[in-house]
N, CA, C and O atoms as a Tripos MOL2 file, in Angstrom:
@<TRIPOS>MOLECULE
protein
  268   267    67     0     0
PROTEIN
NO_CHARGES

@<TRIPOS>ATOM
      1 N          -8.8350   -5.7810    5.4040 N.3       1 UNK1
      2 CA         -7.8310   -6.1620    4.4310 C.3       1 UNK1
      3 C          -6.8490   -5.0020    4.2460 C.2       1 UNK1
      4 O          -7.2250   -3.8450    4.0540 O.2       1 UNK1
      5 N          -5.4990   -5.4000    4.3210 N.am      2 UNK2
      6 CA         -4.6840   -4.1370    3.8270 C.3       2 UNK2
      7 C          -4.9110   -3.4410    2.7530 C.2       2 UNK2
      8 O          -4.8030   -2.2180    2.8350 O.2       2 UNK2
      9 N          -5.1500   -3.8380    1.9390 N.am      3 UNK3
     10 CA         -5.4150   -2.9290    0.4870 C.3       3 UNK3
     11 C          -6.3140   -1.9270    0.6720 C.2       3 UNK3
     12 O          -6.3440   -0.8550    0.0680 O.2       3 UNK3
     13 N          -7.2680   -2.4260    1.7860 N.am      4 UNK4
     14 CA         -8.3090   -1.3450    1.7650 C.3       4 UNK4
     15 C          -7.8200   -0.4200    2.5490 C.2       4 UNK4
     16 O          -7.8230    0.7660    2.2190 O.2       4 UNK4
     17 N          -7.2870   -0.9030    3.8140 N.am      5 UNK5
     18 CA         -6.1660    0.3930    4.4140 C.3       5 UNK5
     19 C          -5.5180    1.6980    3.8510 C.2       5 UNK5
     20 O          -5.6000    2.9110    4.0450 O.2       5 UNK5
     21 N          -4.7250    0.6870    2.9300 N.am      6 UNK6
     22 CA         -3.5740    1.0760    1.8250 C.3       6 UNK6
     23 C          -4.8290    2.1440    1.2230 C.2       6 UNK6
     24 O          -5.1350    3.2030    1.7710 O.2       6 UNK6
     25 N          -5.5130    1.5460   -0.1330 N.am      7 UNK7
     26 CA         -6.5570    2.6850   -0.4710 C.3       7 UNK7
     27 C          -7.6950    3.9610    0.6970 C.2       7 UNK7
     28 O          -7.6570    5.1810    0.5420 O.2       7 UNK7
     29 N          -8.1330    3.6090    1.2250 N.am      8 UNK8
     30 CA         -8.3470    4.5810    2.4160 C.3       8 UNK8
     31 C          -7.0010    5.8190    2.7780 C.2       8 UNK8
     32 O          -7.0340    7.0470    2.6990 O.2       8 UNK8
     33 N          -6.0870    5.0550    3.1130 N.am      9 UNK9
     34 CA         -5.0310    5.8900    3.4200 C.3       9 UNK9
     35 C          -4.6810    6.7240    2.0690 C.2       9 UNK9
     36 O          -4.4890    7.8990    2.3790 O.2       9 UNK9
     37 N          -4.5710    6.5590    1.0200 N.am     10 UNK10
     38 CA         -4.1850    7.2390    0.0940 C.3      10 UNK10
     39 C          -5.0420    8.2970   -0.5020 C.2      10 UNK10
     40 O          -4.6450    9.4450   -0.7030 O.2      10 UNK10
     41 N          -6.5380    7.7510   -0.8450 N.am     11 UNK11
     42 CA         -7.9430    8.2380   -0.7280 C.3      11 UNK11
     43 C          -7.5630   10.0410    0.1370 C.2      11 UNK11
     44 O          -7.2030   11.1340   -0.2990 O.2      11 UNK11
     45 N          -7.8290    9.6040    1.2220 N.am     12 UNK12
     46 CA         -7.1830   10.2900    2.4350 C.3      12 UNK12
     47 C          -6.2850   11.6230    2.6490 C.2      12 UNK12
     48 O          -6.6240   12.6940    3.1520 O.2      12 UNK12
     49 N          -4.8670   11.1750    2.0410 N.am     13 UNK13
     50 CA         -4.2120   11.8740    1.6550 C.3      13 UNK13
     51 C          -3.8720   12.5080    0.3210 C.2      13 UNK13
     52 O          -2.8000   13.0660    0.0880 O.2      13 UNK13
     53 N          -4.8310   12.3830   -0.5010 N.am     14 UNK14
     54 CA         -4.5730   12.5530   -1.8300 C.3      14 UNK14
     55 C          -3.3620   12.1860   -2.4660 C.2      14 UNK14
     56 O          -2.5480   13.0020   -2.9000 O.2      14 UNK14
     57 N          -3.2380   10.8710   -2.5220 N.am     15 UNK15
     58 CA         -1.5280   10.1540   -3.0380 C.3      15 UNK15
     59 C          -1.9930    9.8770   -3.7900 C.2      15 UNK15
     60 O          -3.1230    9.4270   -3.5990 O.2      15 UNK15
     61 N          -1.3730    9.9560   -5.4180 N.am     16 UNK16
     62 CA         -1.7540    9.3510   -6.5170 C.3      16 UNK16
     63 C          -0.8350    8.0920   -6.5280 C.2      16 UNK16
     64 O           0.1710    7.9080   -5.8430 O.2      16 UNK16
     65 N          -1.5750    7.0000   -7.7460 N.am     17 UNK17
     66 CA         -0.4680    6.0830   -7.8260 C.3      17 UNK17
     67 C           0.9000    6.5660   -8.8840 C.2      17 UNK17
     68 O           1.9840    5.9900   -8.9810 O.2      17 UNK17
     69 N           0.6620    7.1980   -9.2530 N.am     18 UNK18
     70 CA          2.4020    7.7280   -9.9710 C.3      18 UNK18
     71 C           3.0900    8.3080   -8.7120 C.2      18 UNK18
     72 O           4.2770    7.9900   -8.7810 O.2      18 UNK18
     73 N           2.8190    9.1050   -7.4610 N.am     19 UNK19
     74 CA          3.0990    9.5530   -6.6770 C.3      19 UNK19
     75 C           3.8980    8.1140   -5.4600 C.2      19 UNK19
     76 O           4.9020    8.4000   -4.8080 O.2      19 UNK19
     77 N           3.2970    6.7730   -5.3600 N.am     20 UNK20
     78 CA          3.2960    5.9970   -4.9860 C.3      20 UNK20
     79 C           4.4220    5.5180   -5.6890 C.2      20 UNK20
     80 O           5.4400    5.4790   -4.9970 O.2      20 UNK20
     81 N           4.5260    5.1980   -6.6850 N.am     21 UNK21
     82 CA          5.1750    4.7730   -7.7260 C.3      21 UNK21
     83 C           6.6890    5.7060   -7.2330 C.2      21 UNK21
     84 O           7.6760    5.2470   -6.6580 O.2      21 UNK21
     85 N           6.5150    6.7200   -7.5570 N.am     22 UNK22
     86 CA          7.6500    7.5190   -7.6780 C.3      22 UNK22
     87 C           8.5590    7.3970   -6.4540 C.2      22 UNK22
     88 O           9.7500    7.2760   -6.7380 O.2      22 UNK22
     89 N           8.1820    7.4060   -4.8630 N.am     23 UNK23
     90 CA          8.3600    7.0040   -3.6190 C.3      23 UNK23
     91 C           9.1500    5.2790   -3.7740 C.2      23 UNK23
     92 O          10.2790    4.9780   -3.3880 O.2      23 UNK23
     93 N           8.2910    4.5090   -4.3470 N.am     24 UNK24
     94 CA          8.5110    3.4640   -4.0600 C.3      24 UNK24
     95 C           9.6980    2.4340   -4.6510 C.2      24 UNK24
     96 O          10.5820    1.7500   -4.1350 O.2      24 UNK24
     97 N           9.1510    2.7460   -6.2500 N.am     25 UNK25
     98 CA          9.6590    2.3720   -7.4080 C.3      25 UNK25
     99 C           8.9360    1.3990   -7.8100 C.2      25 UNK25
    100 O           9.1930    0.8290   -8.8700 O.2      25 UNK25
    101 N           8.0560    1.0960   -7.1410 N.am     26 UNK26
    102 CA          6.9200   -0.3560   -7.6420 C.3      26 UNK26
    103 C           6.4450    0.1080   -8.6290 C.2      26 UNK26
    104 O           6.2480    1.3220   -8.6910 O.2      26 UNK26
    105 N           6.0860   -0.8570   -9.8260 N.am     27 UNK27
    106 CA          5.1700    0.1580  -10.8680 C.3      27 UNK27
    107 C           4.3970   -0.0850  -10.6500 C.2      27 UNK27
    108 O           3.9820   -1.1030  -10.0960 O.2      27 UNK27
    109 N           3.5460    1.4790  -11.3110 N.am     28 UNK28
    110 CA          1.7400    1.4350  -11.1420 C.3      28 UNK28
    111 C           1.1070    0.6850  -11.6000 C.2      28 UNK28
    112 O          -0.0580    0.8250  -11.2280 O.2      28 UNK28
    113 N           1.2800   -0.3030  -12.4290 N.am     29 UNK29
    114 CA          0.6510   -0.9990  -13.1210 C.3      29 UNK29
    115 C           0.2060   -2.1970  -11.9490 C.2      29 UNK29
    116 O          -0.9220   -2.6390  -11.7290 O.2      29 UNK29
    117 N           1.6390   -2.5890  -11.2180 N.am     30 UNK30
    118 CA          1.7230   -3.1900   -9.6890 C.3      30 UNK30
    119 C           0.7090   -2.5040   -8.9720 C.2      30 UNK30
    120 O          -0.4250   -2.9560   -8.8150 O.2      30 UNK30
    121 N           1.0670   -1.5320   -8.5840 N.am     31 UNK31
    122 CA          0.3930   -0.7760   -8.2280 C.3      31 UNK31
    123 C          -1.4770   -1.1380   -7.9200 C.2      31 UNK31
    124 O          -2.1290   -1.5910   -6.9800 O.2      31 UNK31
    125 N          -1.8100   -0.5770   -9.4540 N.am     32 UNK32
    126 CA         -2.8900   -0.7310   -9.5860 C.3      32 UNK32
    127 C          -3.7610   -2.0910   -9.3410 C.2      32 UNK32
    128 O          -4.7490   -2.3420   -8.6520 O.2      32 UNK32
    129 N          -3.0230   -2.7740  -10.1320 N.am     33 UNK33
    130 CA         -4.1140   -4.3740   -9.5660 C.3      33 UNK33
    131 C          -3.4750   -4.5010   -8.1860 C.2      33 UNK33
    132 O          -4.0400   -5.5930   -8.1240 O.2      33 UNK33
    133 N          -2.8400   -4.4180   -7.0350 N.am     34 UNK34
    134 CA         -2.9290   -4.6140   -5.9450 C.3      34 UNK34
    135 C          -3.9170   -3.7000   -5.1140 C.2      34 UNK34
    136 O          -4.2920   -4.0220   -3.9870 O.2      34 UNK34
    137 N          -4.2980   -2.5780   -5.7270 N.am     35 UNK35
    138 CA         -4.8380   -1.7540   -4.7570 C.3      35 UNK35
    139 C          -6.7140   -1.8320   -5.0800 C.2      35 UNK35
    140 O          -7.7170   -1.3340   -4.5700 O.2      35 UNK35
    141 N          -6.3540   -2.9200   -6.4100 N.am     36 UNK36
    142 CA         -7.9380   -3.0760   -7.2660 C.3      36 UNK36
    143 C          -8.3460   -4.5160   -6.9570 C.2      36 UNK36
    144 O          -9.3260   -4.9850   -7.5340 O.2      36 UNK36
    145 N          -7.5470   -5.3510   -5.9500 N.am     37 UNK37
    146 CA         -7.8170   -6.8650   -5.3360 C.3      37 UNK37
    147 C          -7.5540   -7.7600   -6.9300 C.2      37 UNK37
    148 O          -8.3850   -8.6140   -7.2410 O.2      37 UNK37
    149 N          -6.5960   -7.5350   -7.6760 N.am     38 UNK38
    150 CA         -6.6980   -8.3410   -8.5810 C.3      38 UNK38
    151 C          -4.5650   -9.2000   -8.5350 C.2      38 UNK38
    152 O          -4.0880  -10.1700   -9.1230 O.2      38 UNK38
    153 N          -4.0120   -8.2970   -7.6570 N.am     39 UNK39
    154 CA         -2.9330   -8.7830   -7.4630 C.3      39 UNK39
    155 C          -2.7340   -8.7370   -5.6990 C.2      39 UNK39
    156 O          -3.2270   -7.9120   -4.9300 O.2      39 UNK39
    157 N          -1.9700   -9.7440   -5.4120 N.am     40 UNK40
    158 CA         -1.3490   -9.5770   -4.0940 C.3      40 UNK40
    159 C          -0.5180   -8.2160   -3.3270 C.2      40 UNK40
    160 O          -0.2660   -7.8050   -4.4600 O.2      40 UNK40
    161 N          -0.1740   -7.6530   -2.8460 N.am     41 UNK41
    162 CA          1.0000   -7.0330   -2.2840 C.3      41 UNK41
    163 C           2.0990   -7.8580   -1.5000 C.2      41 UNK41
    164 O           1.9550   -8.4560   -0.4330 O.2      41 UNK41
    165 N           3.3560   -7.7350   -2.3710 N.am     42 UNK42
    166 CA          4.4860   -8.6090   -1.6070 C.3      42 UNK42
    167 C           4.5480   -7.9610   -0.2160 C.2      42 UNK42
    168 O           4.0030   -6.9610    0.2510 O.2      42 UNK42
    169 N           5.5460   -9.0310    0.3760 N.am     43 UNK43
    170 CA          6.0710   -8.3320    1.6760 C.3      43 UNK43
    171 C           6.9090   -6.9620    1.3600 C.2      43 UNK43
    172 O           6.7360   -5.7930    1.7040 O.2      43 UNK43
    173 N           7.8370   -7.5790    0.5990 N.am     44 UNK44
    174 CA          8.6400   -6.8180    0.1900 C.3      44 UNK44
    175 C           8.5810   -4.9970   -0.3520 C.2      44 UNK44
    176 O           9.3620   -4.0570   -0.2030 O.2      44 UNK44
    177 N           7.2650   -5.1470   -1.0060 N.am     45 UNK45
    178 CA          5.6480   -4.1220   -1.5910 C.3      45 UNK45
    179 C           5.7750   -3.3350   -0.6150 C.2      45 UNK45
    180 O           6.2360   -2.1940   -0.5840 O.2      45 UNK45
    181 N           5.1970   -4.2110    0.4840 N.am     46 UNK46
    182 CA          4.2910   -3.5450    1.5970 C.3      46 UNK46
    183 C           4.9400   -2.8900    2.5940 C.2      46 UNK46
    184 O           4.4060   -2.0230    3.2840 O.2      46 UNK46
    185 N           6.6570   -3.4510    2.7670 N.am     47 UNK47
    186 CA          7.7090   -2.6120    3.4160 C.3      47 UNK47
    187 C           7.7870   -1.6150    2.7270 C.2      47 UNK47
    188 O           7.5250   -0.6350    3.4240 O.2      47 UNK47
    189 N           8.1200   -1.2200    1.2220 N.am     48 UNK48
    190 CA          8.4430    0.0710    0.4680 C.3      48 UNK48
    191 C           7.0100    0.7670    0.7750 C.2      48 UNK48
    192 O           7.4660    1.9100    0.7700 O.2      48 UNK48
    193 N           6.1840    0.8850    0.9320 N.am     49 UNK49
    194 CA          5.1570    1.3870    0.8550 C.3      49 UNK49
    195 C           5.2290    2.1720    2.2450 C.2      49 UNK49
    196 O           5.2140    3.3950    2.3790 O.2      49 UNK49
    197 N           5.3160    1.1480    3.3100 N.am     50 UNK50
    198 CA          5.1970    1.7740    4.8710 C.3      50 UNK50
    199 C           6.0760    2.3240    5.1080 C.2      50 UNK50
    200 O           5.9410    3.1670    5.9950 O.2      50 UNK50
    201 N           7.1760    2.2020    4.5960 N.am     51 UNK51
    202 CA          8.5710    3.1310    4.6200 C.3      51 UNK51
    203 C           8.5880    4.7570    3.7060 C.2      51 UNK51
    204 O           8.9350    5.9110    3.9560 O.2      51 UNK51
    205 N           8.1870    4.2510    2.9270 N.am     52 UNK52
    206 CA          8.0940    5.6760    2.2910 C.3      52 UNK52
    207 C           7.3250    6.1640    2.7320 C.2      52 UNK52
    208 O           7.9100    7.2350    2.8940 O.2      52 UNK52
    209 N           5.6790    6.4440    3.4120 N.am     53 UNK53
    210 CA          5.1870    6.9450    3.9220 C.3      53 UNK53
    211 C           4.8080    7.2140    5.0250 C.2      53 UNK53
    212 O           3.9270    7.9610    5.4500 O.2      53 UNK53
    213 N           5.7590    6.3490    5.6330 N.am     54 UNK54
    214 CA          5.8920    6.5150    7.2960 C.3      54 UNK54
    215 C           4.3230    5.9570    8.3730 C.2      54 UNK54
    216 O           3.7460    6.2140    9.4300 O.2      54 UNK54
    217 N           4.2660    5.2080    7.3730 N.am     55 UNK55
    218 CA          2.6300    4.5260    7.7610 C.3      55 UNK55
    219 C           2.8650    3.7010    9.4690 C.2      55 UNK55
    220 O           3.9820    3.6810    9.9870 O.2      55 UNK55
    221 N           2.0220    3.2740    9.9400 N.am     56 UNK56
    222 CA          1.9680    3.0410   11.2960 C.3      56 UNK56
    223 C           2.1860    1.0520   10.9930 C.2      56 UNK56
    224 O           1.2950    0.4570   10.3860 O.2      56 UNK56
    225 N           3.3840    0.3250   11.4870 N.am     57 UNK57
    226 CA          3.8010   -1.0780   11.3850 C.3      57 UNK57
    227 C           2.7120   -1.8740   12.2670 C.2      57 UNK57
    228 O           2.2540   -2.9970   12.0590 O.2      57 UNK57
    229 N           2.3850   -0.8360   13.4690 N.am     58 UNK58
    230 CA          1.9910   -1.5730   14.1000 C.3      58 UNK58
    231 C           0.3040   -1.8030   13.6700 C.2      58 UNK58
    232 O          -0.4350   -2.7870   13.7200 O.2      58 UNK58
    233 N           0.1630   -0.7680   13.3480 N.am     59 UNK59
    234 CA         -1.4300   -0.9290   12.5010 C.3      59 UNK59
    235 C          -1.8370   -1.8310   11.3210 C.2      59 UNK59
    236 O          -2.8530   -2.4960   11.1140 O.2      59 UNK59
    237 N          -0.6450   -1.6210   10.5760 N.am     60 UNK60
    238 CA         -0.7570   -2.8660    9.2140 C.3      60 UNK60
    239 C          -0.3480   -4.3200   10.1990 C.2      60 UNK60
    240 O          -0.9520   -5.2370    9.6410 O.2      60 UNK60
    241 N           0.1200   -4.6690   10.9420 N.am     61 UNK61
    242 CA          0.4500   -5.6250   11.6020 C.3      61 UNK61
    243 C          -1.1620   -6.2170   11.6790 C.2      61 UNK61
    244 O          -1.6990   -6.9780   10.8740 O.2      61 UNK61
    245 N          -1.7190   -5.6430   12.8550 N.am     62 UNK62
    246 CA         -3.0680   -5.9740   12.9450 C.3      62 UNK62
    247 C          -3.8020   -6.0950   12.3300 C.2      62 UNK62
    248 O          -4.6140   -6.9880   12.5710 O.2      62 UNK62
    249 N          -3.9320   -5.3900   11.3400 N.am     63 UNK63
    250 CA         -5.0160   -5.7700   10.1470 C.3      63 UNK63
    251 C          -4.8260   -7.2220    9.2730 C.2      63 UNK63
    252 O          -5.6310   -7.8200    8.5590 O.2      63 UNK63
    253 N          -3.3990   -7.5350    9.6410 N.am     64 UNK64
    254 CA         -2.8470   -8.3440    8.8550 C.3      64 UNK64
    255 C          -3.2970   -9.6950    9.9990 C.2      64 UNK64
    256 O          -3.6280  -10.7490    9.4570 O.2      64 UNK64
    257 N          -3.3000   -9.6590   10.9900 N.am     65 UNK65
    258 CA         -3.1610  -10.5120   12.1370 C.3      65 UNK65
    259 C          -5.1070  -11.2570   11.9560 C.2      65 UNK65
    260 O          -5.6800  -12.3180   11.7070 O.2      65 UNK65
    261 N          -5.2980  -10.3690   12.1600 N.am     66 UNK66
    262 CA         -7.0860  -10.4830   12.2470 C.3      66 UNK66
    263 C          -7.8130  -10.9940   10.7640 C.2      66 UNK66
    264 O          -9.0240  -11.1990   10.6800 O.2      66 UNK66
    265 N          -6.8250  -11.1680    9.5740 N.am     67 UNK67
    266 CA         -7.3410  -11.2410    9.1350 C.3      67 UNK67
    267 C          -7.5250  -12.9560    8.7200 C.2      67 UNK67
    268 O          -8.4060  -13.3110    7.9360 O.2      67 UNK67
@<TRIPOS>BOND
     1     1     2 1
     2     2     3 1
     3     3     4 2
     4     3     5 am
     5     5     6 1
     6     6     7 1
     7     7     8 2
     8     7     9 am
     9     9    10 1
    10    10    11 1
    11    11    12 2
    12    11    13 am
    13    13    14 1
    14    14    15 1
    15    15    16 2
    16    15    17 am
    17    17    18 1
    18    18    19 1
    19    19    20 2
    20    19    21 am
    21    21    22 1
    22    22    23 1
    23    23    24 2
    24    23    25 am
    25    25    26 1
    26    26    27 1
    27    27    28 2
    28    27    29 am
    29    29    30 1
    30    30    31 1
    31    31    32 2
    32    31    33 am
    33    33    34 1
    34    34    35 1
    35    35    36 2
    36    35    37 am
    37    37    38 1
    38    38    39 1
    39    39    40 2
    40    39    41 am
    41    41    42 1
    42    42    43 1
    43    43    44 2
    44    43    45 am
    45    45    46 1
    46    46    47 1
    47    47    48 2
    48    47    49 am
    49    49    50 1
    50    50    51 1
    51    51    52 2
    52    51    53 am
    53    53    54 1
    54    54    55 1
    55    55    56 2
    56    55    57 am
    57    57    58 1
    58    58    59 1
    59    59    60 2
    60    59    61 am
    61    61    62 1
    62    62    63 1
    63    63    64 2
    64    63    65 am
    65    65    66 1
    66    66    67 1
    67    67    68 2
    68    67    69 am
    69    69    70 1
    70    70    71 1
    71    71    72 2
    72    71    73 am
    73    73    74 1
    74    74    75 1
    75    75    76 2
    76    75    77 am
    77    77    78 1
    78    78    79 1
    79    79    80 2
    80    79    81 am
    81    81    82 1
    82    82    83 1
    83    83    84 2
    84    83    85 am
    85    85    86 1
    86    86    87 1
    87    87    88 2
    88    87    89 am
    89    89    90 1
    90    90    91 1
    91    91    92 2
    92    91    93 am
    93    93    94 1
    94    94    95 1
    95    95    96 2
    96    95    97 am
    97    97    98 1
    98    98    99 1
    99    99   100 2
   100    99   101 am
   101   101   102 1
   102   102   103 1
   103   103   104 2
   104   103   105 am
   105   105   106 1
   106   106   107 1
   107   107   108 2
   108   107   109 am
   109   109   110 1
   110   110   111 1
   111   111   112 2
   112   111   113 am
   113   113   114 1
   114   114   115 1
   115   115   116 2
   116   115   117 am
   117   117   118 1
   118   118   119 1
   119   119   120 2
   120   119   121 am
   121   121   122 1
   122   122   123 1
   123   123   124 2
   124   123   125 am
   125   125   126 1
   126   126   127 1
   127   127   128 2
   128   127   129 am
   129   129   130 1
   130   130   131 1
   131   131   132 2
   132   131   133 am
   133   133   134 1
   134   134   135 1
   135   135   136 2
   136   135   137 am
   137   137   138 1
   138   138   139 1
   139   139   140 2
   140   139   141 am
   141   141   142 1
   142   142   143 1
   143   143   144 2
   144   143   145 am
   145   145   146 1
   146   146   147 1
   147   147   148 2
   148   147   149 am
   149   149   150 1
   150   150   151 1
   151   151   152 2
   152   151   153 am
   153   153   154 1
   154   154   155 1
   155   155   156 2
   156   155   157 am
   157   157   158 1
   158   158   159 1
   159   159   160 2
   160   159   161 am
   161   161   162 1
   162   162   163 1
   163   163   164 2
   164   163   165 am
   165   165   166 1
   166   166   167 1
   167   167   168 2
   168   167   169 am
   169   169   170 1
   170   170   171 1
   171   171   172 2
   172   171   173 am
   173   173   174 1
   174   174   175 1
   175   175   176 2
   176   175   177 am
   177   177   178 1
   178   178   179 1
   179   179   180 2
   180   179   181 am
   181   181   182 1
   182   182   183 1
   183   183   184 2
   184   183   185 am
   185   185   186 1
   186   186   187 1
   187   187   188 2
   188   187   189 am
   189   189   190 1
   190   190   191 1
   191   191   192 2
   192   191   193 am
   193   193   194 1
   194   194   195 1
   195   195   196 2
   196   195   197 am
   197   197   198 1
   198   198   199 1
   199   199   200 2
   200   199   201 am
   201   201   202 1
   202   202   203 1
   203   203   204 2
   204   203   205 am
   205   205   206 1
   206   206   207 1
   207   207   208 2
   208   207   209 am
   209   209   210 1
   210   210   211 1
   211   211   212 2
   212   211   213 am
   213   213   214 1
   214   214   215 1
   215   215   216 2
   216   215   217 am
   217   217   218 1
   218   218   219 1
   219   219   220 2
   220   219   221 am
   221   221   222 1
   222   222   223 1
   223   223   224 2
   224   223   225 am
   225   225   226 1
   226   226   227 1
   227   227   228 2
   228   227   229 am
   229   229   230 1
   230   230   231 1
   231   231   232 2
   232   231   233 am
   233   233   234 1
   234   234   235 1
   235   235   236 2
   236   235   237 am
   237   237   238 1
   238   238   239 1
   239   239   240 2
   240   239   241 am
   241   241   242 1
   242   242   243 1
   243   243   244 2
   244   243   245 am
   245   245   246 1
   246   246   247 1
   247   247   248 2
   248   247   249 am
   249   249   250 1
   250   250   251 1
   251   251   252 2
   252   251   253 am
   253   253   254 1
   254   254   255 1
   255   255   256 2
   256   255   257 am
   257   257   258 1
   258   258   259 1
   259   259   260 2
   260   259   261 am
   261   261   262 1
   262   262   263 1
   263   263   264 2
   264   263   265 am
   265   265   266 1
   266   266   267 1
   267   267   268 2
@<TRIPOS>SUBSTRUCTURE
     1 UNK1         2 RESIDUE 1 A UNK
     2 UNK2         6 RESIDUE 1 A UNK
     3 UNK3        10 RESIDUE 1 A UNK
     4 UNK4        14 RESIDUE 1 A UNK
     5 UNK5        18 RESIDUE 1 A UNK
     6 UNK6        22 RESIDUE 1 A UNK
     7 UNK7        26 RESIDUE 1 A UNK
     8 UNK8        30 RESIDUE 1 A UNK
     9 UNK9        34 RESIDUE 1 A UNK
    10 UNK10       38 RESIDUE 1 A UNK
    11 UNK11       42 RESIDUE 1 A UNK
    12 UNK12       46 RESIDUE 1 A UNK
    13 UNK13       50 RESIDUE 1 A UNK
    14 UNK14       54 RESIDUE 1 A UNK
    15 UNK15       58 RESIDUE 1 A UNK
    16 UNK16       62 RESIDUE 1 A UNK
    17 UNK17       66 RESIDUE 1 A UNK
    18 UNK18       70 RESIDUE 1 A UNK
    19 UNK19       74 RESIDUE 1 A UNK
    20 UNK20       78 RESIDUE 1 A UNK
    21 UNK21       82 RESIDUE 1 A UNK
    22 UNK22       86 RESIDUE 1 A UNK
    23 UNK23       90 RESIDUE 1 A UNK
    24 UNK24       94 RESIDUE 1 A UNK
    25 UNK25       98 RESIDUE 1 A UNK
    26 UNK26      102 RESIDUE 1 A UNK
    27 UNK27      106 RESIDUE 1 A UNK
    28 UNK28      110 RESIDUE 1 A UNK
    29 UNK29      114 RESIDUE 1 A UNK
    30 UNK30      118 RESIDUE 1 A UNK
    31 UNK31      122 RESIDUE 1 A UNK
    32 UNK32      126 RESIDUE 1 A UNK
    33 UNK33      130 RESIDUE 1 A UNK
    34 UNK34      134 RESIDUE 1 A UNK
    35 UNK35      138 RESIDUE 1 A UNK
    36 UNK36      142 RESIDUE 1 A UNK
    37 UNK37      146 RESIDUE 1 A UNK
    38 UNK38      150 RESIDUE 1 A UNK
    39 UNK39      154 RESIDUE 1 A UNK
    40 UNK40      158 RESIDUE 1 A UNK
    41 UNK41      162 RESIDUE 1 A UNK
    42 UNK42      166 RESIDUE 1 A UNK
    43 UNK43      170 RESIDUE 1 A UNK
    44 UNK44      174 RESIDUE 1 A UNK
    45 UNK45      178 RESIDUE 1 A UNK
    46 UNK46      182 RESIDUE 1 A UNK
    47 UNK47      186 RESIDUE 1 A UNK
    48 UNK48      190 RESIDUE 1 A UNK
    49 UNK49      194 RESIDUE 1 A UNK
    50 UNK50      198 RESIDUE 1 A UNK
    51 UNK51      202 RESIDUE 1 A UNK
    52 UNK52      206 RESIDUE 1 A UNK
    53 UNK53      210 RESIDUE 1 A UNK
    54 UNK54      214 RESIDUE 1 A UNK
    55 UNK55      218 RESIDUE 1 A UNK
    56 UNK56      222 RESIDUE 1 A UNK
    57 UNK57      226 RESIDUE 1 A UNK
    58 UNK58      230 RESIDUE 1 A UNK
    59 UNK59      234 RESIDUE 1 A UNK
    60 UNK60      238 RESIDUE 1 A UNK
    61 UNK61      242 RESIDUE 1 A UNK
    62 UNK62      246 RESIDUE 1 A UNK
    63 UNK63      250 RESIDUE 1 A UNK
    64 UNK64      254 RESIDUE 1 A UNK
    65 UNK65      258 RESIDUE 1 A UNK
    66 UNK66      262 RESIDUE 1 A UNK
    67 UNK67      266 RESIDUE 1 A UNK
């Protein structure tokens, strides 16, 4: 599942969600229930996210594909 990606990856790098937030402009509150399985991540989300952190398209692709 992406979220778990998403959390792993952040986990990882020590990204906080205000840090996320601040990059993105999504609020943490967004934030938070998406990364806690209680909200979705838009498309729209999930572009600001991979863009600001230069995350791999082709990797979230697949996870997304398989799932």
């Amino acid at each position: 599942m992406i979220t778990n990606y998403l959390k792993e990856y952040f986990k990882e790098n020590n990204i906080s969600q205000y840090e996320i937030e601040r990059r993105t402009k999504i609020a943490r509150s967004k934030i938070n229930l998406s990364l806690n399985g209680k909200r979705k991540l838009t498309a729209d989300e999930l572009m600001k996210i991979a863009i600001a952190f230069d995350l791999d398209l082709n990797k979230i692709k697949g996870i997304i594909q398989t799932k």
